[in-house]
N, CA, C and O atoms as a DFTB+ gen file, in Angstrom:
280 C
 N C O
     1  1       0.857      -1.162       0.000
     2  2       0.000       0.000       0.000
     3  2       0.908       1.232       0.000
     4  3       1.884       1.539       0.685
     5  1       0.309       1.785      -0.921
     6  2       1.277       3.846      -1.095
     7  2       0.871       4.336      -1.050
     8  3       0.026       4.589      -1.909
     9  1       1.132       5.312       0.529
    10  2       0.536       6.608       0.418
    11  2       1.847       8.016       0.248
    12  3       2.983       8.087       0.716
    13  1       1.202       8.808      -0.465
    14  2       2.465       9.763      -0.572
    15  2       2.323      11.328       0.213
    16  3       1.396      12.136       0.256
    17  1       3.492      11.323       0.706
    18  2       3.306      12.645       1.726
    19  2       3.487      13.770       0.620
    20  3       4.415      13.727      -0.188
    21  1       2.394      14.928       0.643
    22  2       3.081      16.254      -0.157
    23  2       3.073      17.387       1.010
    24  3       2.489      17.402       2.094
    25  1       3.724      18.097       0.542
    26  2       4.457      19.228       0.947
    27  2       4.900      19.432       2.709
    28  3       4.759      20.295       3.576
    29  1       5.654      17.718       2.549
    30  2       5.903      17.372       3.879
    31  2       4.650      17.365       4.739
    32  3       4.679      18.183       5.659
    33  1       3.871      16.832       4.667
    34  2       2.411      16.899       5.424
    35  2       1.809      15.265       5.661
    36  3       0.928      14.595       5.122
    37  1       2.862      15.020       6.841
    38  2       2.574      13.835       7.531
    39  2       1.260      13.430       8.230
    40  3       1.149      12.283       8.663
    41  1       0.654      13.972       8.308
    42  2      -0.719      14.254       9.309
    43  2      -1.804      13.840       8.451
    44  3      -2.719      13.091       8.791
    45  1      -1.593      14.554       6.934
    46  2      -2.547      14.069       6.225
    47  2      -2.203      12.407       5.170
    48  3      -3.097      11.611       4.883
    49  1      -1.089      12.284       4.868
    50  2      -0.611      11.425       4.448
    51  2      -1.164       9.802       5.467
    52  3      -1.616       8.742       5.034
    53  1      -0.828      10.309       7.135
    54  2      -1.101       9.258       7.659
    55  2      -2.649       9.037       8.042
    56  3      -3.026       8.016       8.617
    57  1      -3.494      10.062       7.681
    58  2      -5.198      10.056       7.525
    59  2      -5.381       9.403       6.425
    60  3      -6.175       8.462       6.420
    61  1      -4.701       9.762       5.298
    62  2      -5.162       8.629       4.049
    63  2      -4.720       7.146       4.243
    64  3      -5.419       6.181       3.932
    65  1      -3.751       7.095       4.673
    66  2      -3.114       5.253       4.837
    67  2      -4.153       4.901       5.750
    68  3      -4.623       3.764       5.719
    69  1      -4.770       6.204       6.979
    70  2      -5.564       4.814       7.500
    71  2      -6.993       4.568       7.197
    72  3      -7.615       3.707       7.817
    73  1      -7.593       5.358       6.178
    74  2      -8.526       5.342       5.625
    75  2      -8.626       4.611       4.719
    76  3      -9.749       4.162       4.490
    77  1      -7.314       4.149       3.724
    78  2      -7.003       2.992       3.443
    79  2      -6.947       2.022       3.776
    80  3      -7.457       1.179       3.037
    81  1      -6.455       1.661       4.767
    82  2      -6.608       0.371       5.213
    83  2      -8.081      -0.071       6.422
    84  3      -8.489      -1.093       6.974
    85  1      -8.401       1.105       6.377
    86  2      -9.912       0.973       7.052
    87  2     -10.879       0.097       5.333
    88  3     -11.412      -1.006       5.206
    89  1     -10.747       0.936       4.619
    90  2     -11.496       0.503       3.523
    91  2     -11.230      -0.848       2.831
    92  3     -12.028      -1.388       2.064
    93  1      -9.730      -1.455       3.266
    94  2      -9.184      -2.560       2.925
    95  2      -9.801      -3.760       3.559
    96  3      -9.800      -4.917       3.138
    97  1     -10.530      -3.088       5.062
    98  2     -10.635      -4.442       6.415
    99  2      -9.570      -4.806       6.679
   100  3      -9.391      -6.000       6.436
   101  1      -8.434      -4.084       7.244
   102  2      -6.989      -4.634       7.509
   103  2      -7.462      -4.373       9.005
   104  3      -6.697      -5.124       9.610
   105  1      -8.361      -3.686      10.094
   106  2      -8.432      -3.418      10.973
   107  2      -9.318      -4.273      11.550
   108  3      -9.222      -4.612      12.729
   109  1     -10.243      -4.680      10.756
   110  2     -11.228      -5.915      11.028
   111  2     -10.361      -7.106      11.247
   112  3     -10.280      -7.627      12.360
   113  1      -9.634      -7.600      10.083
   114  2      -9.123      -8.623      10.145
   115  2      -7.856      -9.260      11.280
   116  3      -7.486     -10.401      11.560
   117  1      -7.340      -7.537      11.845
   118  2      -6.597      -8.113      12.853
   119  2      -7.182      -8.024      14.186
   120  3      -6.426      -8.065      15.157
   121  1      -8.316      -7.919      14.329
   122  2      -9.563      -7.803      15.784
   123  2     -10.050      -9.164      15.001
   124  3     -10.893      -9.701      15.720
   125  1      -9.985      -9.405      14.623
   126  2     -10.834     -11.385      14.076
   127  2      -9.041     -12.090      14.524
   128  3      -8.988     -12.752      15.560
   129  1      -8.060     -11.944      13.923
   130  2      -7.445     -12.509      14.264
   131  2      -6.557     -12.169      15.605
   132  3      -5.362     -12.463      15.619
   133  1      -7.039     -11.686      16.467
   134  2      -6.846     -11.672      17.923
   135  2      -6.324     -12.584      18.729
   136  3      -5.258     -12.878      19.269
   137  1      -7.718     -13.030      18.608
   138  2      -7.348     -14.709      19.621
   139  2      -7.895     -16.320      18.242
   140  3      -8.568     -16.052      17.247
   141  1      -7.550     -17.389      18.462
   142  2      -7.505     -18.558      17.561
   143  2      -9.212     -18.526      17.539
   144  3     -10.047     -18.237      18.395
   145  1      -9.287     -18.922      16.278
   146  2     -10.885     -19.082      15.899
   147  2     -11.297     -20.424      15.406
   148  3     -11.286     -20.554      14.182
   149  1     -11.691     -21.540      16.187
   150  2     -11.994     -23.102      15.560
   151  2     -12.034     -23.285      14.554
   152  3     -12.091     -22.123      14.152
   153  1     -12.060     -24.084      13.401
   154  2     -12.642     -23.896      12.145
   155  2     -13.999     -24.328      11.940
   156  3     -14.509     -24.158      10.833
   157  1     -14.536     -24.777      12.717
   158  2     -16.317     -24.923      13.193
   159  2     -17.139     -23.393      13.004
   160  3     -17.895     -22.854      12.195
   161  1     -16.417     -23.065      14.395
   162  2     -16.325     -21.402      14.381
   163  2     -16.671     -20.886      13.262
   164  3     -17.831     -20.520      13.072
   165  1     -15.130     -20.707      11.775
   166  2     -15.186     -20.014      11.446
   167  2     -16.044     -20.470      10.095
   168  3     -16.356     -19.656       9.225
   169  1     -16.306     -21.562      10.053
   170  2     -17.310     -22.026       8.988
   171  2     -18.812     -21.493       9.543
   172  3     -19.374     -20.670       8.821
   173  1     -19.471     -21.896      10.736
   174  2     -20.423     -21.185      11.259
   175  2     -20.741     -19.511      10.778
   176  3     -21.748     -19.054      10.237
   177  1     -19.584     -18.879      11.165
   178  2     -19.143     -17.380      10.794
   179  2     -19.559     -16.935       9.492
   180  3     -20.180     -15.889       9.301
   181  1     -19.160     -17.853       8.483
   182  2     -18.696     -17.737       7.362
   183  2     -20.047     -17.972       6.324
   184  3     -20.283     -17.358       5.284
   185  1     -21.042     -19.325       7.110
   186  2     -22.477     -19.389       6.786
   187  2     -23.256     -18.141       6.681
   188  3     -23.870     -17.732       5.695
   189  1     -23.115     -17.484       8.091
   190  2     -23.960     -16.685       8.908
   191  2     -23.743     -15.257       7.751
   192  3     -24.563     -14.353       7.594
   193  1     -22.662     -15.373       7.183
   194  2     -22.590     -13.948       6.412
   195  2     -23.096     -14.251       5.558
   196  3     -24.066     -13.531       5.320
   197  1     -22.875     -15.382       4.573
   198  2     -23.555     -15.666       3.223
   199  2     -25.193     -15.743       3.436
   200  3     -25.973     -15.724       2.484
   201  1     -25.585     -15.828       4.760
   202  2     -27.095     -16.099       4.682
   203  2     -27.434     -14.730       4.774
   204  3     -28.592     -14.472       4.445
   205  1     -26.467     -13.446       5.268
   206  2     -27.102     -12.485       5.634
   207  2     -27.379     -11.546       4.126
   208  3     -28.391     -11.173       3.532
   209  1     -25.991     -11.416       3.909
   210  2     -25.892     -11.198       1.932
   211  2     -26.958     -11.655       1.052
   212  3     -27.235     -10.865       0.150
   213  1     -27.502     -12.543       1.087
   214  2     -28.484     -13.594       0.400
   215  2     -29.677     -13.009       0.961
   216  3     -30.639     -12.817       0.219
   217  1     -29.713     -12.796       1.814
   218  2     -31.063     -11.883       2.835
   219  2     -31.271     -10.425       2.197
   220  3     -32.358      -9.892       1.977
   221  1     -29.984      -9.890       1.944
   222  2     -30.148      -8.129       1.855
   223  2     -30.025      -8.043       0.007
   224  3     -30.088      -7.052      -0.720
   225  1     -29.828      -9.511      -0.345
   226  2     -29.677      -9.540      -2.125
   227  2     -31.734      -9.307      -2.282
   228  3     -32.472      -8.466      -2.795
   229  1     -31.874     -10.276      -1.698
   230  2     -33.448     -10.687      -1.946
   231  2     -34.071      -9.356      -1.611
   232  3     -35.014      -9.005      -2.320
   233  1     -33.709      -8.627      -0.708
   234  2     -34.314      -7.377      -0.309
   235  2     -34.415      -6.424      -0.932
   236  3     -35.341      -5.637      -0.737
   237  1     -33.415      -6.220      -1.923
   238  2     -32.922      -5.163      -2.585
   239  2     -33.600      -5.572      -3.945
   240  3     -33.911      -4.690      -4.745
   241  1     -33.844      -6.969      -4.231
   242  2     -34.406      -7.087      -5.245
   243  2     -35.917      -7.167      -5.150
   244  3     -36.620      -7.220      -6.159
   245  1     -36.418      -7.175      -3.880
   246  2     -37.725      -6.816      -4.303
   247  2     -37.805      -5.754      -4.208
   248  3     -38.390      -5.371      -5.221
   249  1     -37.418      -4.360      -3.154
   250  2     -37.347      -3.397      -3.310
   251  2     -37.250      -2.911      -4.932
   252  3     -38.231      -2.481      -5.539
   253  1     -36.423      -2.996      -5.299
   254  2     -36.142      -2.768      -7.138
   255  2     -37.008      -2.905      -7.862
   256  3     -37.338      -2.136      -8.765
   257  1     -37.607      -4.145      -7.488
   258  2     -38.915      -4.715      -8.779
   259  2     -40.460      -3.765      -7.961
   260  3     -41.455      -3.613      -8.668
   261  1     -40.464      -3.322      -6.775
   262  2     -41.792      -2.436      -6.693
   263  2     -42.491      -3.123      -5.725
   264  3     -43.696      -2.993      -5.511
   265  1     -41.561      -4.019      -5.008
   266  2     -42.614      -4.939      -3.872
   267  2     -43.258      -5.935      -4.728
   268  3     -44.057      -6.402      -3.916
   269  1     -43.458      -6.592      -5.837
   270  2     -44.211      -7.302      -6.306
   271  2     -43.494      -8.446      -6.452
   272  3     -42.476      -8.573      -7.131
   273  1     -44.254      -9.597      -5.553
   274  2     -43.309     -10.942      -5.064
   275  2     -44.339     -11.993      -5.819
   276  3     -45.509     -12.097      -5.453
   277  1     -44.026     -12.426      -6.433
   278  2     -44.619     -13.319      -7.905
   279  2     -44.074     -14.957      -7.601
   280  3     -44.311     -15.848      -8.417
C-alpha cells in the first residue's frame, strides 16, 4: 500500500493510509485474528454472512422490482 506525503504533510498522508486500510478491512481482520478461531467457528461465521448477503440480495431485489413478489 502507497501513500504519498506532499508538501511534507505527515498528518494528512497518515489520515489517508488509514482510511485505506480501514477501507481494505486490515483493521477488522486483525480484531478477528486476535485470539484462535476453531474452524467450526469459522465455517459457522462464514455461513452466517452468506445467509445475511443472500437476505439483503433478496431485499434489494424486491425493493427494485416495486414490492411485487410473484
Amino acid at each position: 500500500m502507497l501513500v504519498t506525503v506532499r508538501d511534507n504533510n505527515v498528518d494528512q498522508a497518515l489520515r489517508a493510509l488509514k482510511k485505506k486500510l480501514q477501507r481494505e478491512g486490515v483493521y477488522r481482520e486483525m480484531k478477528m485474528r486476535r485470539f484462535y478461531e476453531k474452524p467450526s467457528e469459522r465455517r459457522a461465521r462464514m455461513q452466517a454472512a452468506a445467509i445475511r448477503r443472500a437476505r439483503k440480495l433478496d431485499r434489494k431485489r424486491i425493493e427494485r422490482d416495486g414490492g411485487q413478489q410473484h
